[in-house]
C-alpha positions, 0 to 999 in steps of 0.5 A, a space after each residue: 543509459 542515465 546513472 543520474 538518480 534523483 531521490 528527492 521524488 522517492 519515497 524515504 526508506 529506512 535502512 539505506 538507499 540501496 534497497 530503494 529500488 527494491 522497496 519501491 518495487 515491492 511496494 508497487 506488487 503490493 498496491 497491484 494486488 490490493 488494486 483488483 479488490 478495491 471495487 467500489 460498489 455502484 450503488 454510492 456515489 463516493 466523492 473522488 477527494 476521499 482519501 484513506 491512508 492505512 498502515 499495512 504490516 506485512 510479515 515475510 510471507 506476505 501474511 498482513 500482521 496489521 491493519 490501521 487507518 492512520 488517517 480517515 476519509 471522513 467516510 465510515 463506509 468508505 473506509 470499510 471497503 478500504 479494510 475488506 479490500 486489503 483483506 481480501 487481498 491477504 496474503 500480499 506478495 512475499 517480501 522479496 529476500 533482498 530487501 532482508 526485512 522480517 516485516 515490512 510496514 508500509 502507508 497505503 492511500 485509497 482515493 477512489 481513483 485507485 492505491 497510490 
């Protein structure tokens, strides 16, 4: 087993690094379950280079408190089913005790291709 870390790939996370794991873990349970809303419909062909990026804020049960865009697509459309997406998955998984956080506020990037 390798103790080497190396946190120049990961993501900044406030409040130490020893939740970073946890974050990241966190932050992956979320994106699995917005993933199986995120449906693009059929009828439109969106351009694969959309990008939306949502700010999420979760409370400790999952429950999202806030939704906003903080960067558009450029594609109203696109960004609805980003929205209707995120609150069809509401509630989101709770925050995990260990990360010891009332609410957790989290950056989601849609691409057609999936959550990243």
């Amino acid at each position: 087993s390798s103790t080497t870390s190396n946190t120049s790939s990961t993501p900044a996370t406030q409040g130490g690094g020893s939740t970073s794991a946890l974050d990241a873990q966190y932050y992956a349970a979320v994106a699995a379950r917005i993933q199986p809303f995120f449906q693009l419909p059929e009828i439109k062909t969106f351009d694969p280079a959309l990008v939306t990026i949502v700010i999420i804020t979760i409370n400790t049960s999952g429950e999202v408190a806030d939704t906003q865009i903080e960067s558009s697509s450029g594609d109203a459309l696109y960004d609805q089913f980003v929205l209707k997406s995120i609150e069809a998955a509401n509630p989101l998984p709770p925050i995990p005790p260990a990360l010891r956080k009332q609410r957790i506020e989290m950056g989601l990037k849609f691409s057609p291709g999936g959550i990243h």
